[in-house]
mmCIF file of the C-alpha atoms, coordinates in Angstrom:
data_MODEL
# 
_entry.id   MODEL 
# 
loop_
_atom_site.group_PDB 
_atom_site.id 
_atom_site.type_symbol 
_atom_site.label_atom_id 
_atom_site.label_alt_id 
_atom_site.label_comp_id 
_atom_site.label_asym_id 
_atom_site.label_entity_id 
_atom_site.label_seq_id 
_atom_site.pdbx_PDB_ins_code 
_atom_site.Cartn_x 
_atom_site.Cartn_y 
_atom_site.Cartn_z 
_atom_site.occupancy 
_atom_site.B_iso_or_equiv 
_atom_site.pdbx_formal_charge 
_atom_site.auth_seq_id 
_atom_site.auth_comp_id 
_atom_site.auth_asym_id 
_atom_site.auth_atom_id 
_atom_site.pdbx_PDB_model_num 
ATOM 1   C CA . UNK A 1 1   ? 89.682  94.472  120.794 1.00 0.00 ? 1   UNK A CA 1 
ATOM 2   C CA . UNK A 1 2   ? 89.353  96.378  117.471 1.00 0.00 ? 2   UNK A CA 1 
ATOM 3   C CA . UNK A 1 3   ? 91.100  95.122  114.518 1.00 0.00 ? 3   UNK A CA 1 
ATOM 4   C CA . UNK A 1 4   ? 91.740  97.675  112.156 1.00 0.00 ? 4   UNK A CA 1 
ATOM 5   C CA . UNK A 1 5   ? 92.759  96.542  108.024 1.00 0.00 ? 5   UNK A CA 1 
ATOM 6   C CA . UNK A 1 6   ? 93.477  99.164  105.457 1.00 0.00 ? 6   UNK A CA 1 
ATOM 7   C CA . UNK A 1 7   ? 92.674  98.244  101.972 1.00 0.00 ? 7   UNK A CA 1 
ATOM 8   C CA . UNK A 1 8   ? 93.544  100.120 98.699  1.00 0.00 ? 8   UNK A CA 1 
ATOM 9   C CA . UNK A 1 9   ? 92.466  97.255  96.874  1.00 0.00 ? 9   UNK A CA 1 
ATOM 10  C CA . UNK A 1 10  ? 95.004  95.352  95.616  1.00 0.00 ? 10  UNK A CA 1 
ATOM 11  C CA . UNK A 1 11  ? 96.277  91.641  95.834  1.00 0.00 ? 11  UNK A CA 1 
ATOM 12  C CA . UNK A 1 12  ? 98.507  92.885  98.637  1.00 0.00 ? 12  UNK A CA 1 
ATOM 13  C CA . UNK A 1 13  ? 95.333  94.230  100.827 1.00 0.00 ? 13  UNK A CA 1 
ATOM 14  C CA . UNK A 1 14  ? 93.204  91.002  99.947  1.00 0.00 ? 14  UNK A CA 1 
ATOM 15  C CA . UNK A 1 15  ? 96.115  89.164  101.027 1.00 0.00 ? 15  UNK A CA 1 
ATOM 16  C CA . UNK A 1 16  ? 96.437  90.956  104.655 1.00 0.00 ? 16  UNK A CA 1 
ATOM 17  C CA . UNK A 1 17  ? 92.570  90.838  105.296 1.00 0.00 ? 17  UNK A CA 1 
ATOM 18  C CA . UNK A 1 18  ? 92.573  86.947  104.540 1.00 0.00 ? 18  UNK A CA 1 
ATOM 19  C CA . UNK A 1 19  ? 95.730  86.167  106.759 1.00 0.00 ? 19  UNK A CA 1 
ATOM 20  C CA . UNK A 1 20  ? 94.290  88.782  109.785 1.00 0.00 ? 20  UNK A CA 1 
ATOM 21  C CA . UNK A 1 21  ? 91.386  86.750  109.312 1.00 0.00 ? 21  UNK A CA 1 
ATOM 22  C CA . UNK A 1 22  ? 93.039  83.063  109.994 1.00 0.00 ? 22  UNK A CA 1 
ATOM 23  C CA . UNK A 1 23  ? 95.244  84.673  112.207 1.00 0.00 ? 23  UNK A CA 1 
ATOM 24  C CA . UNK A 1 24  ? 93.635  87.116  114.713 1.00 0.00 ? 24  UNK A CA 1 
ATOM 25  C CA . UNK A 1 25  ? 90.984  86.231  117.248 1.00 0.00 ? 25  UNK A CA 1 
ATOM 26  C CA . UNK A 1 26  ? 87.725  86.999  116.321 1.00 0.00 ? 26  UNK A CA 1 
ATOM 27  C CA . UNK A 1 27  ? 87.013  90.846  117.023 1.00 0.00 ? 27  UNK A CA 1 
ATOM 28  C CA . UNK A 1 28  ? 84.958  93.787  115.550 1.00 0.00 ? 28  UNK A CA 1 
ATOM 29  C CA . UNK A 1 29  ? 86.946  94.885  112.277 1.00 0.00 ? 29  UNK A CA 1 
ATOM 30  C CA . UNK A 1 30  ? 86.775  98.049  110.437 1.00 0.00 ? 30  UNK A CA 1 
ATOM 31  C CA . UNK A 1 31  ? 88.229  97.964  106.799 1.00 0.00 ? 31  UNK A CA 1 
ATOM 32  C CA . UNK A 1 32  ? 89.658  101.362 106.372 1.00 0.00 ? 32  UNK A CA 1 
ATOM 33  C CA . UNK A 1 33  ? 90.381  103.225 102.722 1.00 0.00 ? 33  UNK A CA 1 
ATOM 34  C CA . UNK A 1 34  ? 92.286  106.335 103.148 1.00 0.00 ? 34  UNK A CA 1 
ATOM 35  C CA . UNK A 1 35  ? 92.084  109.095 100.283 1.00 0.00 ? 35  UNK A CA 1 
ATOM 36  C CA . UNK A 1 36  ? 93.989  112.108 99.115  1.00 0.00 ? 36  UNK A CA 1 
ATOM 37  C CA . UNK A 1 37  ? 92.263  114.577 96.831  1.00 0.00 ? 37  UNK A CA 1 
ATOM 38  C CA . UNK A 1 38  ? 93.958  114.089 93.306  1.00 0.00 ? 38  UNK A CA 1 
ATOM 39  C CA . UNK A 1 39  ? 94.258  117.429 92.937  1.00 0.00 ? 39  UNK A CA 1 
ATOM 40  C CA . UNK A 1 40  ? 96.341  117.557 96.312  1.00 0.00 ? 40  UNK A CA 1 
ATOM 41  C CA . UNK A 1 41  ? 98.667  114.630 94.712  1.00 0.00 ? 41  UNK A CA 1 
ATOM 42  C CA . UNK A 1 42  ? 99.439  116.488 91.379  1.00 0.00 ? 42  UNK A CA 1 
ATOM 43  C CA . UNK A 1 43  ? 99.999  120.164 93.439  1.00 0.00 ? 43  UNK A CA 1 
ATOM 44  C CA . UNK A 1 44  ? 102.903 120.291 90.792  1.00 0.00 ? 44  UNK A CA 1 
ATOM 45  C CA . UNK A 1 45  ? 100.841 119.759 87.790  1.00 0.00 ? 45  UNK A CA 1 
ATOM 46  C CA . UNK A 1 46  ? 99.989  123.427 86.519  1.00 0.00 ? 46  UNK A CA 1 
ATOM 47  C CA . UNK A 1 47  ? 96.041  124.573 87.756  1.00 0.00 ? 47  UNK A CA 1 
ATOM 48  C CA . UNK A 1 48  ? 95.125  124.336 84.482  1.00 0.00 ? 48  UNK A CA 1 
ATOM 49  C CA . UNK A 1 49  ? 95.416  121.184 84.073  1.00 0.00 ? 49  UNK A CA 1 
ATOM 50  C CA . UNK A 1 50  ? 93.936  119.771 86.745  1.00 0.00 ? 50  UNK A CA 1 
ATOM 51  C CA . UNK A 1 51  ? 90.583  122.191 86.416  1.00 0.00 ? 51  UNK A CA 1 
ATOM 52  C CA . UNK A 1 52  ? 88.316  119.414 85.346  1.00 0.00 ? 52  UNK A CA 1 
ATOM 53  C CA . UNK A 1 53  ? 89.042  117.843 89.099  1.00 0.00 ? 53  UNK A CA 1 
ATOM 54  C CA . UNK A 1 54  ? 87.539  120.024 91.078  1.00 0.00 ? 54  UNK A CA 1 
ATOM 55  C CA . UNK A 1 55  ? 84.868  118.829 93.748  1.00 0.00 ? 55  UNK A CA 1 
ATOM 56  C CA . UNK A 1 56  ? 81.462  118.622 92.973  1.00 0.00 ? 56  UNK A CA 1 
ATOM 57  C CA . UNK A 1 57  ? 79.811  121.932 93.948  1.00 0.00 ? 57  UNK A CA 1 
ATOM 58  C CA . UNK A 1 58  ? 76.415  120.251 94.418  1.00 0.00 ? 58  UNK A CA 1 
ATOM 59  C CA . UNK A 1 59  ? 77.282  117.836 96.334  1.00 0.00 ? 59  UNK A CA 1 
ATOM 60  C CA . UNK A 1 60  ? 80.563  118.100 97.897  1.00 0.00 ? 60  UNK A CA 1 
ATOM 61  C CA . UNK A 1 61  ? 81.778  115.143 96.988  1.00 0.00 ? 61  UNK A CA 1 
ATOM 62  C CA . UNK A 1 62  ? 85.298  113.967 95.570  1.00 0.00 ? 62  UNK A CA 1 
ATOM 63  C CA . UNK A 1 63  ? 85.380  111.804 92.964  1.00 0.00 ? 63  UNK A CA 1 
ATOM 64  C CA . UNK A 1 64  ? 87.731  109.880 94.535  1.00 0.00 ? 64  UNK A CA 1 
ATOM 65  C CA . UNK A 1 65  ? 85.566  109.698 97.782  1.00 0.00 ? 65  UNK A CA 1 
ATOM 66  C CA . UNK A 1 66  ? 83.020  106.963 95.689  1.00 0.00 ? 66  UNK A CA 1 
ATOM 67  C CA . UNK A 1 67  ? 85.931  104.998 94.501  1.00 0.00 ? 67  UNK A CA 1 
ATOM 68  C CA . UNK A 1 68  ? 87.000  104.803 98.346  1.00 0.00 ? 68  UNK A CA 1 
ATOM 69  C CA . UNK A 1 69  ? 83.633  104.323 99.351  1.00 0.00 ? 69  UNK A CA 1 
ATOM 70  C CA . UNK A 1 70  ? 83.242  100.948 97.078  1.00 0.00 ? 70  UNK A CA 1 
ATOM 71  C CA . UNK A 1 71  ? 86.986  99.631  97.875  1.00 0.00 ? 71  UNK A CA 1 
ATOM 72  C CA . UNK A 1 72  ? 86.369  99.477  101.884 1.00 0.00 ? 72  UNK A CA 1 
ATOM 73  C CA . UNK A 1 73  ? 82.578  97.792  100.874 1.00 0.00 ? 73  UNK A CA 1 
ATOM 74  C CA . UNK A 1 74  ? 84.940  95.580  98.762  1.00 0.00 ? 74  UNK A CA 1 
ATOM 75  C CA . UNK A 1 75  ? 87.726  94.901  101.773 1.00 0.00 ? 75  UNK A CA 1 
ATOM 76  C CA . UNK A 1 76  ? 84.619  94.759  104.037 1.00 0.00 ? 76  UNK A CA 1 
ATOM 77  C CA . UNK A 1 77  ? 82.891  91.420  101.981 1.00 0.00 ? 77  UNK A CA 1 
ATOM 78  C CA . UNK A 1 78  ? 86.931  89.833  101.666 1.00 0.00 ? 78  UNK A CA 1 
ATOM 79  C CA . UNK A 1 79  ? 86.761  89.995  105.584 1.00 0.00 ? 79  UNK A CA 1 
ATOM 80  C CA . UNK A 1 80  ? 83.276  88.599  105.373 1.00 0.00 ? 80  UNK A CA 1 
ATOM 81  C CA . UNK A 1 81  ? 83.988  85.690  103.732 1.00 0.00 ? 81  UNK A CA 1 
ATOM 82  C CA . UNK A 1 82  ? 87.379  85.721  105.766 1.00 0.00 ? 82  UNK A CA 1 
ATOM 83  C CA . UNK A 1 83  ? 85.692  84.684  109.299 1.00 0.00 ? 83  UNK A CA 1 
ATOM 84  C CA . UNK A 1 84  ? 85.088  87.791  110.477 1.00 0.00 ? 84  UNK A CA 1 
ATOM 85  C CA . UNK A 1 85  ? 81.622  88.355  111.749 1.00 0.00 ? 85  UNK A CA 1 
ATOM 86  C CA . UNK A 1 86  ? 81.533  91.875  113.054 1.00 0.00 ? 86  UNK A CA 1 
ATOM 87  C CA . UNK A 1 87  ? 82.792  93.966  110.214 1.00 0.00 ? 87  UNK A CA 1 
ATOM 88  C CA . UNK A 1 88  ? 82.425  97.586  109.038 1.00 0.00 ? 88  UNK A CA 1 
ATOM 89  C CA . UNK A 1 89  ? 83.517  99.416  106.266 1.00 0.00 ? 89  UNK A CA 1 
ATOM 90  C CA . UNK A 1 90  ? 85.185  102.800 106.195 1.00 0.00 ? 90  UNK A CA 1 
ATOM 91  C CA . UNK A 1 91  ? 86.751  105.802 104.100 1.00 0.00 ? 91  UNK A CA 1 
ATOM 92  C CA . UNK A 1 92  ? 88.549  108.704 105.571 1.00 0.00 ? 92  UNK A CA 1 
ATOM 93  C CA . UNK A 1 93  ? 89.858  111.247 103.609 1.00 0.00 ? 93  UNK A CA 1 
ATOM 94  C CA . UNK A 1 94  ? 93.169  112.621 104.062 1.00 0.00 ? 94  UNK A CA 1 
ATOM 95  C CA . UNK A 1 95  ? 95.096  115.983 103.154 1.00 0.00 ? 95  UNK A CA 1 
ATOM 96  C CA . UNK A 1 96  ? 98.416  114.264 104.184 1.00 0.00 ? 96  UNK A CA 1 
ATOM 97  C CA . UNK A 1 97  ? 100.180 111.308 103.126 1.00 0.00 ? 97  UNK A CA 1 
ATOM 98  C CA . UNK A 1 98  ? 97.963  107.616 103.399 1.00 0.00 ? 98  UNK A CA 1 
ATOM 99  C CA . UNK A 1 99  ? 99.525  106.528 106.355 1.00 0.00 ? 99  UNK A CA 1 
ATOM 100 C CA . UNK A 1 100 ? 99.062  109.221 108.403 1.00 0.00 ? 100 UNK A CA 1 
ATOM 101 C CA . UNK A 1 101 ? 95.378  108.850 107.430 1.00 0.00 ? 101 UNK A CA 1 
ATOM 102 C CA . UNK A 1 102 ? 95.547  104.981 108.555 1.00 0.00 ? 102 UNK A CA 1 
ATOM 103 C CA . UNK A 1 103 ? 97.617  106.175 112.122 1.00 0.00 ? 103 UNK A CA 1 
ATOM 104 C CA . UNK A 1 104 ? 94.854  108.821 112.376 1.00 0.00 ? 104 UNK A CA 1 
ATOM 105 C CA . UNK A 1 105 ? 91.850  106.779 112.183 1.00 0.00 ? 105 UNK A CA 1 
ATOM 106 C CA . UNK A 1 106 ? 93.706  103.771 114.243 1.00 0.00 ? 106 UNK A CA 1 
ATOM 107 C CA . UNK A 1 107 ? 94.073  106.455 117.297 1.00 0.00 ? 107 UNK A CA 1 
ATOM 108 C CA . UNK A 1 108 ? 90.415  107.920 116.788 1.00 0.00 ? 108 UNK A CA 1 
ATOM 109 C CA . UNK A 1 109 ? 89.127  104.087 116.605 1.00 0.00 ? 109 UNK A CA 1 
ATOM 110 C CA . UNK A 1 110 ? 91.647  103.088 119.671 1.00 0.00 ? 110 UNK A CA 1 
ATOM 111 C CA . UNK A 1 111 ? 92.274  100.514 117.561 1.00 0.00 ? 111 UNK A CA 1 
ATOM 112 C CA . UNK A 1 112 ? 94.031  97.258  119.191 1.00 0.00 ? 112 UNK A CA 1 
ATOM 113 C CA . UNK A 1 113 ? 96.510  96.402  115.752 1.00 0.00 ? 113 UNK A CA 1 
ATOM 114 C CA . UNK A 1 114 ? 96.474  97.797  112.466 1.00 0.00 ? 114 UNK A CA 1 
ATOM 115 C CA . UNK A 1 115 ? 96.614  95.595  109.725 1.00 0.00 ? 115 UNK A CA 1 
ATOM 116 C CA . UNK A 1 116 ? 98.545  96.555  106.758 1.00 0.00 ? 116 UNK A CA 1 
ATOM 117 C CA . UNK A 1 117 ? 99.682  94.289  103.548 1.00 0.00 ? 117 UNK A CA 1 
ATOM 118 C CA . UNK A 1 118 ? 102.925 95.087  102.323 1.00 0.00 ? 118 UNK A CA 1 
ATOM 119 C CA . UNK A 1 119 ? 104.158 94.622  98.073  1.00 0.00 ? 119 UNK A CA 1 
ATOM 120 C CA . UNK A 1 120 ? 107.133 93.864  98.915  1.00 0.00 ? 120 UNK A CA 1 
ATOM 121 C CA . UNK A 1 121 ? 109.238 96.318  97.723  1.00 0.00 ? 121 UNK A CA 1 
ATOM 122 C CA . UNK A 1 122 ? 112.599 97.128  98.245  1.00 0.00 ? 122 UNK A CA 1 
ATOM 123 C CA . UNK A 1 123 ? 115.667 99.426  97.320  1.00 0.00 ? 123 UNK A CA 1 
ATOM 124 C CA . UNK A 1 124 ? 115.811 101.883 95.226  1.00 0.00 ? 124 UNK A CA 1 
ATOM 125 C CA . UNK A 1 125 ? 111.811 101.320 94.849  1.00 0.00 ? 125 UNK A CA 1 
ATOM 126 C CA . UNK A 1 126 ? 111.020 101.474 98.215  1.00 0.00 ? 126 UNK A CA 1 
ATOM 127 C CA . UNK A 1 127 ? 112.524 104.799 98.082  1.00 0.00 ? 127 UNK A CA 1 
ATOM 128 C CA . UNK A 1 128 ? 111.134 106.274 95.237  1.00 0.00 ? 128 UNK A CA 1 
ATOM 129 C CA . UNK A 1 129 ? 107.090 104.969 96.500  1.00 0.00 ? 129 UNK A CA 1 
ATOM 130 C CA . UNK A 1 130 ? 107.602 105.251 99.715  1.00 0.00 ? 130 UNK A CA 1 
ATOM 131 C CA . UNK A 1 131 ? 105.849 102.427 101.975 1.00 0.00 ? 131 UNK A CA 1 
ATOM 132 C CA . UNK A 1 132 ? 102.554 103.410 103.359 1.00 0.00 ? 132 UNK A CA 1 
ATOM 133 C CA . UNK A 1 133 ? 103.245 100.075 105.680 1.00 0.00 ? 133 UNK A CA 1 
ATOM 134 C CA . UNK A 1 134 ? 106.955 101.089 106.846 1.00 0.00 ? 134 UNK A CA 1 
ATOM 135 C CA . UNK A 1 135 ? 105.332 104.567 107.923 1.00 0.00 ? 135 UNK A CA 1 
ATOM 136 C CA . UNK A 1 136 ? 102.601 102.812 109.625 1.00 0.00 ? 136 UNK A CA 1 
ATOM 137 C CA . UNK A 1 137 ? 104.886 100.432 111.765 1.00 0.00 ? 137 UNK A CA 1 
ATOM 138 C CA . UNK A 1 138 ? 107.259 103.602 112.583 1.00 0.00 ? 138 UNK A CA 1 
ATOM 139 C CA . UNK A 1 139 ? 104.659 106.369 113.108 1.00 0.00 ? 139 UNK A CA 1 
ATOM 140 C CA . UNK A 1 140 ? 102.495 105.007 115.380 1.00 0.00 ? 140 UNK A CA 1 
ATOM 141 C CA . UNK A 1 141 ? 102.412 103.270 119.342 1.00 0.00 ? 141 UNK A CA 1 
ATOM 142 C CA . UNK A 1 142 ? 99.866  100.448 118.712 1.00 0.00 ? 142 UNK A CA 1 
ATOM 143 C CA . UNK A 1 143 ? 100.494 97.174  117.203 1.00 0.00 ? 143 UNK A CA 1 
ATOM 144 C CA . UNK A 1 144 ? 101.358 96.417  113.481 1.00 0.00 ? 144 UNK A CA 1 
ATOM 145 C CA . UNK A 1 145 ? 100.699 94.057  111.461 1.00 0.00 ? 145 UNK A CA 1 
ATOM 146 C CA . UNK A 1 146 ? 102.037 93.776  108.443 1.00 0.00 ? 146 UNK A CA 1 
ATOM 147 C CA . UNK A 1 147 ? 102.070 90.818  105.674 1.00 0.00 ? 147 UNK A CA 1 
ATOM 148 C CA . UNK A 1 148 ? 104.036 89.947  103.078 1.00 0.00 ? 148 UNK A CA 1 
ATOM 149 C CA . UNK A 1 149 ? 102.771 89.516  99.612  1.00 0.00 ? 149 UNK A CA 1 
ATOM 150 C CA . UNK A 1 150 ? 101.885 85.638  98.862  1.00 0.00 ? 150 UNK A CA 1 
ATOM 151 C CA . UNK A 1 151 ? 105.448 83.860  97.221  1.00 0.00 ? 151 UNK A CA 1 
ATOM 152 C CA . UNK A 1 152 ? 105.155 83.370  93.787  1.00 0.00 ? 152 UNK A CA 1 
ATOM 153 C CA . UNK A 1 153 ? 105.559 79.979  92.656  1.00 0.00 ? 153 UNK A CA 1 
# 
């Protein structure tokens, strides 16, 4: 079994990684952070504009790919300290929308279940955002997780 937990990094994410964790039998884990170019996220921001993003010649990095990088090493240590003892950490870069990228990786990784956390919107928010964890459960034919933010007291 392969347990695999996308993590952007916030509350949401921690919050999915830490119930997988209590919940889930122990397995090998990958913590997955899917990212998108900025400059493919602004495409209708004018070229000039976005001409300081460019990728590094040099190197052909992102600069988005390092903040990736260090949010999966972050999800990676939550699952850690979580229980689980078999974990890696993992970016993937993506030229479509996040969950795709997640769907992607869960199909290369024959994954078992994604995990995904969820904020919790709904409405007219929902549909203005989107919901990477919506897409996830709909788009692809393994098992989904999903959890709901922690209620506020």
């Amino acid at each position: 079994m392969t347990i695999l937990i996308a993590f952007d990094g916030s509350e949401d994410a921690r919050t999915a990684v830490e119930f997988a964790a209590r919940t889930l039998r122990p397995a090998p884990v990958v913590v997955l952070t899917v990212w998108e170019p900025l400059l493919s996220q602004i495409n209708w921001a004018p070229l000039a504009a976005a001409g300081a993003l460019a990728v590094d010649t040099e190197t052909d990095e992102w600069p988005e790919e390092e903040q990736a990088r260090r949010l999966a090493l972050a999800g990676a240590e939550i699952a850690r300290k979580a229980g689980f003892e078999q974990v890696e950490a993992r970016s993937a870069r993506t030229t479509g929308p996040i969950w795709a990228g997640i769907v992607d990786v869960a199909d290369e990784l024959d994954a078992d279940v994604i995990v995904t956390g969820s904020r919790g919107l709904g409405g007219a928010r929902s549909v203005i955002l989107g919901s990477v964890s919506t897409r996830v459960l709909h788009k692809t034919h393994r098992a989904a997780l999903v959890v709901p933010p922690p209620k506020k007291d």
